[in-house]
N, C-alpha and C positions, 0 to 999 in steps of 0.2 A: 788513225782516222780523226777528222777534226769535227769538233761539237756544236758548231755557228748553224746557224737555220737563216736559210737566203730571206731577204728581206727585214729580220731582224737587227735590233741595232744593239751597240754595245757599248761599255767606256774601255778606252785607252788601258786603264789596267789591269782589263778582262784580258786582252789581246796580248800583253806581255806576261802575262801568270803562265799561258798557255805555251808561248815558247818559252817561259824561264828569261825573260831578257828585261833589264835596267836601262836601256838605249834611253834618251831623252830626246831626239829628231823625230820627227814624223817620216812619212813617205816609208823606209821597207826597213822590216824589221825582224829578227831572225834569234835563236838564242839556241842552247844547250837541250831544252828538254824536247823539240821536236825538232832537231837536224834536216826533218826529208821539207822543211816547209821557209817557203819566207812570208809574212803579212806584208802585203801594200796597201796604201793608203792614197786615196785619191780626191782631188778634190780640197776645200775649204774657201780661204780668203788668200790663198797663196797664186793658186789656180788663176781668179780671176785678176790679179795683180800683174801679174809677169804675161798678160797677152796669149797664150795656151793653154790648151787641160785635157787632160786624159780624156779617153772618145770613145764610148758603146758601138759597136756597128752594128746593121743588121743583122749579122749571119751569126750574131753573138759571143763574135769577139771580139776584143779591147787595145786600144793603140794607146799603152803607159807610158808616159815618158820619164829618161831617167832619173838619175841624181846628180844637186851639183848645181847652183845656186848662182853663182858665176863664170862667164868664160865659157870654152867648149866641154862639153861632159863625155869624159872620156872610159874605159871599160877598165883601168887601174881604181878606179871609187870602189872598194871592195861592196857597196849592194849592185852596183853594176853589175862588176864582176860576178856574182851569182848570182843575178837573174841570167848573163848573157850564157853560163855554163848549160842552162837549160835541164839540170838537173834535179831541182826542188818544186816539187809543189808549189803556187804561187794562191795563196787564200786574200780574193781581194775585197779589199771595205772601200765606201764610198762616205766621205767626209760630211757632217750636217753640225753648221753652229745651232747652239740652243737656242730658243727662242727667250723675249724677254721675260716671260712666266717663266722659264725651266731657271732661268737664270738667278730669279728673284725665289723661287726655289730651293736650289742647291749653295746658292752662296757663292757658286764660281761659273766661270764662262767656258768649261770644260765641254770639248767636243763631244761629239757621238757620231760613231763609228758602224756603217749600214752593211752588212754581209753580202755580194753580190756573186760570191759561188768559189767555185777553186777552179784553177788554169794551168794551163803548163803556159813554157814559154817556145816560141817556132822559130823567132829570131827578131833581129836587130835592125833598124836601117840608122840612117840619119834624117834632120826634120831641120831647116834654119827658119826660121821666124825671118817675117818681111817687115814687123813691125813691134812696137812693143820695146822694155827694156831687153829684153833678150836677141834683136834684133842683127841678125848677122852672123848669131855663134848656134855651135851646129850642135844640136842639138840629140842626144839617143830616144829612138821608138821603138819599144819593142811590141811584140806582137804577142797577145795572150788571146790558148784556146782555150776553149770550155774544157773540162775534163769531169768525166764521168766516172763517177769512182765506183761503180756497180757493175761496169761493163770491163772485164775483168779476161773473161771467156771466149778467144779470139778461135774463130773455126777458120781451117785451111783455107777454105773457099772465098775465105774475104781476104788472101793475102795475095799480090797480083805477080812480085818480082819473080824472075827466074826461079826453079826450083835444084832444089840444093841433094842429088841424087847419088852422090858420093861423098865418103869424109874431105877426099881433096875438093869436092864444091861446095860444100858444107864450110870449110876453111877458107876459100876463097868470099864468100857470102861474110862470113866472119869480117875477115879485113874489111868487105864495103860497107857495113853496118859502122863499124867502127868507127872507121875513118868519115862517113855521112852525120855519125855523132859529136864531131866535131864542129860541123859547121853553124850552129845556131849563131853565133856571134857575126858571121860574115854575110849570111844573108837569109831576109826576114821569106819565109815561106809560107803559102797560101793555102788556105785550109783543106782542100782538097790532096796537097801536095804533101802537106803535115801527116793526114790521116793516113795516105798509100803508103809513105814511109815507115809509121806505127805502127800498122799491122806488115811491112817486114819483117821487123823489128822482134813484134808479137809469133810470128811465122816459126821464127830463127829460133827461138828460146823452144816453140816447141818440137823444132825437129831437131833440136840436142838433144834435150832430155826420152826422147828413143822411146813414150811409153812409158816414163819412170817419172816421179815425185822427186823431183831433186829437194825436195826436204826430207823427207823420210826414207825416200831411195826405193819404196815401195811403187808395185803397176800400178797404172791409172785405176779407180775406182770401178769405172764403168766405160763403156763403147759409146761413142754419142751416135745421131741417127746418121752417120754417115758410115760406121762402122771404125771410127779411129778414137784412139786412147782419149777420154775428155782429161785436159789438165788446164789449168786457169794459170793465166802471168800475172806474174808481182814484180811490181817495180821495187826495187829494195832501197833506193835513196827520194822513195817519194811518198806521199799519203793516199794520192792518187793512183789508180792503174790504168792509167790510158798515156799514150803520146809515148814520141820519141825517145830511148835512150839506146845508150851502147849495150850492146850487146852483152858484156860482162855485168851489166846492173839488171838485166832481169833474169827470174827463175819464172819455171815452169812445174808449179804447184797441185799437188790434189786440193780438191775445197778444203779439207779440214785443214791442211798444212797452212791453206792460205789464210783461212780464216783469224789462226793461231797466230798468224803473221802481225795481224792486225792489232786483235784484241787480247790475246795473252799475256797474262801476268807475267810473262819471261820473253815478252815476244823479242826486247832488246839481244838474248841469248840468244834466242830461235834464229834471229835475226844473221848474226854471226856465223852462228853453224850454216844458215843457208848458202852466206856469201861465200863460208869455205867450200861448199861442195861445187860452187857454179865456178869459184876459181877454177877447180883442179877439173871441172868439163871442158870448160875454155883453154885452158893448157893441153887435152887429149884432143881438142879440135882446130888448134893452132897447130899441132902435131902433123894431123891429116890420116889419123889413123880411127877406125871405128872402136866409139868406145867399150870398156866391157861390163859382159852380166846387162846389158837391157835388154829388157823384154817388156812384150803388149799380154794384157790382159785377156782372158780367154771372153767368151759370152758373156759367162756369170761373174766374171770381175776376177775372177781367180788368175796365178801367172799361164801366161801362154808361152809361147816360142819366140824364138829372138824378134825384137819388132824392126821392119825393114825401114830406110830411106823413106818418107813419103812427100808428094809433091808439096809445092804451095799454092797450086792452083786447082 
């Protein structure tokens, strides 16, 4: 989880402590100590120079443009390349020169860095400028959604796709998640269209795990009000749990696994054990075979009997 409070500002070496990164560029920035995330930075003296600048919309998402200072910017610029993967968290700040008191202040003209929330990314388009020096060369926009890192707990009923009523359509559901996790790079999707996908996405992870904690391998904790196993998804290459990914990156959590996931002094370990056991689901459901030992939780949270296929709708 990331520690920024929306609204609040920062300096530049807050921002790099956090992921561990020595980078000296602005714009996106990424390091060792939190892999699931990239900082973007938007905004300054750069922005109004070159004729464009990154763009709030109403429905509060953001149109970032990418990197790459001359010529066409192309998806080889490796922060390109991992925003267009669509796989990291994206924590974005909004750029503020100091003023001349802060200036006369500190001693230096050192930015400040405004926290405007965490996002995934939905996809890609291109953007050429009519005017300006950038004028002609095509430009990457991508599209950033809001993501809610609270809303964690997808219920069947919010998931619209086909439902997955066999391990062979369960494995079929498999490959189109997949291969739909692919596409961020090739075309930029619309929030309504992001959202229906995420919660396939969300759907799928929980009708692999059968009723079971794919952390702990334990029943669901408890029945939610519709009478099915409650388990919450984690996305495992991100800070966030909401939005788009393949299939193979998310698990289908009890709260306490999830929680552990997050904030655990070992969660890096946790982390590992989880991704091993959601491999070796994904290989029994690539299979096409029902997996073994799941089972749903009785009333009182205790095991039940083998827990069936349940719809997504």
């Amino acid at each position: 989880m990331q520690p920024f409070v929306h609204g609040a500002e920062y300096k530049r070496v807050e921002l790099l402590a956090f992921v561990g990164s020595k980078q000296r560029q602005s714009g996106v920035i990424w390091g060792p100590l939190e892999p699931g995330c990239l900082i973007c930075t938007s905004g300054g003296r750069h922005g109004k120079k070159v004729g464009y600048s990154d763009e709030a919309l109403p429905d509060g998402t953001w149109m970032y443009f990418g990197q790459g200072t001359e010529g066409d910017q192309d998806l080889a610029n490796p922060a390109n390349s991992k925003l267009a993967s669509g796989i990291r968290s994206v924590l974005l700040f909004t750029t503020r020169e100091p003023t001349a008191k802060e200036v006369a202040a500190s001693g230096n003209y050192a930015k400040l860095f405004v926290f405007r929330g965490s996002f995934n990314v939905s996809g890609v388009d291109h953007f050429v400028p009519e005017a300006g020096p950038r004028r002609g060369n095509r430009l990457l926009r991508f599209r950033l959604i809001p993501a809610d890192e609270s809303a964690s707990a997808i219920s069947y009923d919010r998931v619209e796709p086909e439902t997955a009523a066999s391990p062979a359509d369960l494995r079929d559901l498999q490959r189109r998640l997949a291969a739909d996790a692919t596409a961020p790079a090739a075309a930029r999707l619309g929030l309504s269209e992001y959202r229906s996908r995420s919660a396939a996405v969300h759907g799928y992870a929980l009708l692999r795990a059968r009723g079971k904690c794919e952390g702990c391998d334990h029943p669901a904790p408890f029945l939610d009000s519709e009478g099915r196993p409650f388990l919450e998804v984690h996305h495992m290459l991100r800070l966030a749990d909401d939005g788009i990914d393949a299939p193979a990156n998310v698990a289908a959590l009890c709260p306490n696994c999830h929680r552990a996931a997050h904030h655990s002094r070992d969660r890096v370990d946790l982390g590992r054990r989880i991704a091993a056991r959601v491999a070796d689901a994904e290989r029994i459901v690539s299979l096409g075979v029902p997996s073994l030992g799941a089972s749903a939780p009785g009333q009182d949270g205790a095991p039940g009997k083998p827990a069936p296929m349940q719809g997504l709708a």
